[in-house]
One Martini backbone bead per residue (centre of mass of N, CA, C, O) as a GRO file, in nm:
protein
   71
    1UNK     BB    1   0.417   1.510  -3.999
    2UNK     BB    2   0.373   1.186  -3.874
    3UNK     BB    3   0.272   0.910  -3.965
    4UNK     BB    4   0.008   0.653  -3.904
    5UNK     BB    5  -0.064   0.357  -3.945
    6UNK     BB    6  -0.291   0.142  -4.092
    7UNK     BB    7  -0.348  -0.218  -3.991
    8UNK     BB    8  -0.414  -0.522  -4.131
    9UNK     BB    9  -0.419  -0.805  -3.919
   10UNK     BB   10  -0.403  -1.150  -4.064
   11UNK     BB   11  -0.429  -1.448  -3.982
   12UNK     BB   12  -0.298  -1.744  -4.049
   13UNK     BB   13  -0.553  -1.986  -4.017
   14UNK     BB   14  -0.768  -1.850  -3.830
   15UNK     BB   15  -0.714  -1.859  -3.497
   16UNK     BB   16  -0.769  -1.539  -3.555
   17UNK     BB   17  -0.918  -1.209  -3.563
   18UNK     BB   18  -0.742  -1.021  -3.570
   19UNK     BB   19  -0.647  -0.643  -3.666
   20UNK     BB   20  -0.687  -0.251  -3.644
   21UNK     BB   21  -0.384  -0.052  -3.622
   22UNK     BB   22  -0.225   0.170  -3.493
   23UNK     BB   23   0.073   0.323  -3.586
   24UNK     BB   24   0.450   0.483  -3.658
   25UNK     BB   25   0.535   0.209  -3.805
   26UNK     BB   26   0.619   0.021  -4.031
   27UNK     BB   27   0.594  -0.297  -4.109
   28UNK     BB   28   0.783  -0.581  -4.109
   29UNK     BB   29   0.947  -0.861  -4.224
   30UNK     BB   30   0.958  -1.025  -3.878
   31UNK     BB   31   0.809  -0.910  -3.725
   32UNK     BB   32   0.682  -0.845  -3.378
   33UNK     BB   33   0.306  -0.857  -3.315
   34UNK     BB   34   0.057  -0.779  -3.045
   35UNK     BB   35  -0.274  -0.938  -3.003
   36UNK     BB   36  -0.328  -0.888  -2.763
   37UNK     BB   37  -0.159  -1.135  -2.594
   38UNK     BB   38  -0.020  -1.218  -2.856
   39UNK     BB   39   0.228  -1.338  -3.061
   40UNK     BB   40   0.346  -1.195  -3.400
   41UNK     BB   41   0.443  -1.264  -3.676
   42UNK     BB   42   0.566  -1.152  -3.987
   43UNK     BB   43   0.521  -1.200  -4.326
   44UNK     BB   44   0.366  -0.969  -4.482
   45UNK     BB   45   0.347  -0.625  -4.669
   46UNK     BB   46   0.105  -0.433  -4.781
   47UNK     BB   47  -0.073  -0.182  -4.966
   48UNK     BB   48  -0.398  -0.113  -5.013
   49UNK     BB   49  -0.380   0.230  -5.026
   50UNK     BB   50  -0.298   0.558  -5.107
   51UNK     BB   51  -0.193   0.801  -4.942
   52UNK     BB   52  -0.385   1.022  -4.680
   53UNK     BB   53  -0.161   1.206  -4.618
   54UNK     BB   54  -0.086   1.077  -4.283
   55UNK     BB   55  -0.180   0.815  -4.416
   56UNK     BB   56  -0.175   0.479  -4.406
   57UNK     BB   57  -0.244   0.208  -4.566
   58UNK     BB   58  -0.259  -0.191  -4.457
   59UNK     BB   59  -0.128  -0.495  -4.491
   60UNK     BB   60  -0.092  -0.790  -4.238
   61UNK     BB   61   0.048  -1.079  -4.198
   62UNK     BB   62   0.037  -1.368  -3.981
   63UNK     BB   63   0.188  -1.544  -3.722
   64UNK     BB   64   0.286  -1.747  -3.487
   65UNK     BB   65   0.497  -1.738  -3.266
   66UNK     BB   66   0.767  -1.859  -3.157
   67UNK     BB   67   0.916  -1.987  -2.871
   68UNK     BB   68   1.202  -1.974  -2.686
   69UNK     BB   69   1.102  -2.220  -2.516
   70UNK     BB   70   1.198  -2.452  -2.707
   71UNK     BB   71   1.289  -2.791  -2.719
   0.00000   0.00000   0.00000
């Protein structure tokens, strides 16, 4: 069976409320993640508590994705 990831989503800055979501796959440093509908970039990843099972739990740090649009 493959792994779960439930992860701890939190903003730095405080701008947002994070969030704690299922994936399937491990977030890494640099990945980009939609919170509701805002893009985050990812800054830091590591584990909470060891692996139960099927479930992985994460802490990943985020800040707001830059927009490609800047000029």
């Amino acid at each position: 069976m493959a792994a779960i990831y439930k992860v701890s989503y939190v903003v730095s800055g405080g701008e947002h409320p994070g969030a704690i979501l299922n994936t399937d796959h491990r977030p890494k440093k640099g990945d980009v993640v939609k919170l509701g509908r805002k893009p985050f970039q990812v800054i830091e990843v590591f584990d909470l508590i060891p692996p139960r099972g099927e479930f992985r739990y994460l802490h990943a740090t985020v800040k707001p994705a830059e927009s490609k649009n800047s000029s």
